[in-house]
C-alpha positions as a Markdown table, in Angstrom:
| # | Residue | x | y | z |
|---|---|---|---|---|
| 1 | Unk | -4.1 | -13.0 | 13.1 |
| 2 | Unk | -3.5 | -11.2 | 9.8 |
| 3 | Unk | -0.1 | -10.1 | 8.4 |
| 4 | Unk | 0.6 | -7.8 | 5.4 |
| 5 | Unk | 3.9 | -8.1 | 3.7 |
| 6 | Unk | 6.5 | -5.4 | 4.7 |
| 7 | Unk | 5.4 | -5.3 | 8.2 |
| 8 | Unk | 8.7 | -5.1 | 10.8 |
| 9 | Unk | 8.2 | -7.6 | 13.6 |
| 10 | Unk | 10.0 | -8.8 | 16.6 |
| 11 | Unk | 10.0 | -12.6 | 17.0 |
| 12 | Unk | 10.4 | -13.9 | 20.2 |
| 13 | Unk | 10.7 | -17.9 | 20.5 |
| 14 | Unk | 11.8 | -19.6 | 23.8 |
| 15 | Unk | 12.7 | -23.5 | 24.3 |
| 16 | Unk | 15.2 | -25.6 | 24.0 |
| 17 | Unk | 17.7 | -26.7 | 21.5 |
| 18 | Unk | 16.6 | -30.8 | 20.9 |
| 19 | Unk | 18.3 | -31.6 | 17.2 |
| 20 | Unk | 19.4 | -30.0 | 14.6 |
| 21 | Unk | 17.5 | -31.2 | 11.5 |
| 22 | Unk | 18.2 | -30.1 | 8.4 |
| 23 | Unk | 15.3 | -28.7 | 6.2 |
| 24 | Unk | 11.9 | -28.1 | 7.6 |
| 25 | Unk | 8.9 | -30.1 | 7.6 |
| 26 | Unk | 5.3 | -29.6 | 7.1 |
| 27 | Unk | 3.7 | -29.0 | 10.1 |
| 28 | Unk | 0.0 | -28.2 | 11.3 |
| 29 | Unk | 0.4 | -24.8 | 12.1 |
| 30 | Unk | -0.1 | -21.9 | 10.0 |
| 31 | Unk | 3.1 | -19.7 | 9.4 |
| 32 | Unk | 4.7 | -16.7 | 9.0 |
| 33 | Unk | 7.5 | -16.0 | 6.4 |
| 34 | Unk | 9.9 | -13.9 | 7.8 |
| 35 | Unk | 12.7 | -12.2 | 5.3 |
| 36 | Unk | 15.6 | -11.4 | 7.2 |
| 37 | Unk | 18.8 | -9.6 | 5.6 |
| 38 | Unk | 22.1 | -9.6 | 6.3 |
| 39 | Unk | 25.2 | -8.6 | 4.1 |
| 40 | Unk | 25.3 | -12.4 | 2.1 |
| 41 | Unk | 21.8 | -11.8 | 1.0 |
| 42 | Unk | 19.7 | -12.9 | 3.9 |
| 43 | Unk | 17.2 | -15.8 | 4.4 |
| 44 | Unk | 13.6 | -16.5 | 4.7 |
| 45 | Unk | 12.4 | -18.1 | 8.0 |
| 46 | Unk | 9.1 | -20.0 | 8.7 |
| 47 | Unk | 7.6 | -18.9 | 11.7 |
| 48 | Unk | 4.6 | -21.0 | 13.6 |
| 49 | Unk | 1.2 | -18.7 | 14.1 |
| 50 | Unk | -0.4 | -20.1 | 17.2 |
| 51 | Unk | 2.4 | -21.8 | 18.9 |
| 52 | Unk | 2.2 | -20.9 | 22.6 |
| 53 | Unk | 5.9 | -20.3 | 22.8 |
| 54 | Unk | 6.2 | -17.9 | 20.4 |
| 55 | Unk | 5.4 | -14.1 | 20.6 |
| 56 | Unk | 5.1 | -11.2 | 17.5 |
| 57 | Unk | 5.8 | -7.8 | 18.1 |
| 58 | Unk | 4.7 | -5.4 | 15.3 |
| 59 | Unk | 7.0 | -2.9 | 15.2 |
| 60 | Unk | 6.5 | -1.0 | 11.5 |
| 61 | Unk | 3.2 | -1.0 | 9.6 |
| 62 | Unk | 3.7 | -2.3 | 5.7 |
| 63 | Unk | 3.3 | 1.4 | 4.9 |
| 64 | Unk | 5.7 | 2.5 | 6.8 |
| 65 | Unk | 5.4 | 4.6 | 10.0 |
| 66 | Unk | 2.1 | 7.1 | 10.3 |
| 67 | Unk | 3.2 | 10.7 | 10.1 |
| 68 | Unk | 1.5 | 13.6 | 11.0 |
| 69 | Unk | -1.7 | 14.4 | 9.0 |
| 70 | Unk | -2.5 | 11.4 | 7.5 |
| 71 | Unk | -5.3 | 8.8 | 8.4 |
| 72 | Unk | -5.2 | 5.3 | 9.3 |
| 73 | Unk | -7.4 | 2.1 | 9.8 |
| 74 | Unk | -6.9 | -0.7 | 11.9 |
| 75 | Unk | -8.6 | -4.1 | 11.4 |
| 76 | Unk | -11.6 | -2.8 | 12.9 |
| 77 | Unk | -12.4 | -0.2 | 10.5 |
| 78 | Unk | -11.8 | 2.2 | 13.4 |
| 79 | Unk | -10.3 | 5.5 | 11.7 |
| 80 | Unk | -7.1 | 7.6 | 12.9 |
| 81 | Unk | -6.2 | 10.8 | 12.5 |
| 82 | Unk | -2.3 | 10.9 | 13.4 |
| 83 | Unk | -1.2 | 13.8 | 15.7 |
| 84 | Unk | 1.6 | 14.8 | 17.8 |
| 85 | Unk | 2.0 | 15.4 | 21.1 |
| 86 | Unk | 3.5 | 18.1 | 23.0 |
| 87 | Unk | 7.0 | 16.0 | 22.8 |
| 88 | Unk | 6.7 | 15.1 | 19.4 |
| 89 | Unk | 5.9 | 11.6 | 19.3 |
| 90 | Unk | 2.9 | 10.5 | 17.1 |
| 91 | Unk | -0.4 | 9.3 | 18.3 |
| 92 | Unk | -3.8 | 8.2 | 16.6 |
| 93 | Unk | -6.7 | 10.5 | 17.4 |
| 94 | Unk | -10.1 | 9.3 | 17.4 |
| 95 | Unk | -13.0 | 11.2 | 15.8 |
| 96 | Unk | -14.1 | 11.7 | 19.7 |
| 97 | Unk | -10.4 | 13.2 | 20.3 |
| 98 | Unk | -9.2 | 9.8 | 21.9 |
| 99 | Unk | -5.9 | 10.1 | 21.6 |
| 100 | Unk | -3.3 | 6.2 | 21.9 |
| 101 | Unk | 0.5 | 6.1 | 21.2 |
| 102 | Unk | 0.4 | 4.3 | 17.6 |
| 103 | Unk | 2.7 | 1.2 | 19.7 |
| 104 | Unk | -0.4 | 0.4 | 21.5 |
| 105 | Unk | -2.4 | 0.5 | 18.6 |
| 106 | Unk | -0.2 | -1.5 | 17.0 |
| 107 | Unk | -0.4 | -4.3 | 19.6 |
| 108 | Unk | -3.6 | -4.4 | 20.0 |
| 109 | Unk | -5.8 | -3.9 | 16.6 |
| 110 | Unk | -3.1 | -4.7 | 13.7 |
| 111 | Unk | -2.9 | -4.5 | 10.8 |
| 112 | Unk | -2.8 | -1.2 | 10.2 |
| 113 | Unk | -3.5 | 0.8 | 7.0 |
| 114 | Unk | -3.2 | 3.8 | 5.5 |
| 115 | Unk | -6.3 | 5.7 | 4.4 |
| 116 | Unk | -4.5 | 9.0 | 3.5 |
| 117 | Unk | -0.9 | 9.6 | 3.1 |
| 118 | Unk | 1.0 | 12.9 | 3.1 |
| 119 | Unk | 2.9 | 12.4 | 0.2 |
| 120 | Unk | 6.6 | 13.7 | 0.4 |
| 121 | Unk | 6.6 | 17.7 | 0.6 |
| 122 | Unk | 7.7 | 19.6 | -2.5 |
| 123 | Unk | 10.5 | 21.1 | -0.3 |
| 124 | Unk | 11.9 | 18.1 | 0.7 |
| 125 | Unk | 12.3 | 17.0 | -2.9 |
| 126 | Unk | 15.6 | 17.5 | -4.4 |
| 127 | Unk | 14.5 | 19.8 | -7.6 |
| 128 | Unk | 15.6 | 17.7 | -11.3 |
| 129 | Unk | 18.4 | 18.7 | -13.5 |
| 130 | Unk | 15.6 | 20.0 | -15.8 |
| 131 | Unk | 13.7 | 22.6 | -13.1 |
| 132 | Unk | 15.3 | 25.9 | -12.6 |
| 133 | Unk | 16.2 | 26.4 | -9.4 |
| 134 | Unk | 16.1 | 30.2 | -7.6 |
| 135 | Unk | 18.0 | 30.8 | -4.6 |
């Protein structure tokens, strides 16, 4: 399985505690490096790809969550046009009008990428000390 850097994930290992080693070997398994931060600058953790006890959750696409107008690919090459629904939570629309909540399609057909992105509207940019403003 593929991962792109800035993805958010949920890492989910079970077992039990043997000995503490310090350092980490080499093993055989491919990994995943996993940044995590905390207020004394954080830490990078090696994470085994393939190990039967460990499970990935993607939570955030490396792009950032789809909004509303833009269109998406998953590995697939299938395209998404992200909608809302009538509550206001985001879904990926097919060209046939198949419409999935983007946590399923995240599950199941990740990585996601962006084909077109909304870029920030001009009214929810704060106007430069150089622009005059009218009110």
């Amino acid at each position: 399985m593929t991962y792109l850097p800035g993805e958010t994930v949920r890492v989910t290992m079970t077992g039990k505690v043997g000995k503490v080693v310090p350092g980490v070997e080499e093993g055989d398994w491919d990994e995943l490096s996993l940044d995590l931060d905390d207020d004394q600058g954080g830490m990078a953790v090696r994470i085994p790809l393939g190990w039967v006890n460990t499970r990935i959750e993607r939570l955030v696409p490396a792009a950032g969550m789809p909004k509303p107008g833009e269109v998406w690919q998953d590995r697939n090459e299938q395209r998404y046009f992200v909608v809302v629904d009538a509550y206001g939570n985001p879904k990926f629309m097919t060209s046939k009008g198949s419409q999935y909540p983007v946590a399923d399609i995240l599950l199941v057909s990740s990585p996601l990428t962006p084909l077109i992105q909304d870029p920030e509207p001009e009214s929810a940019r704060a106007p430069s000390v150089d622009e005059e403003v009218s009110w």
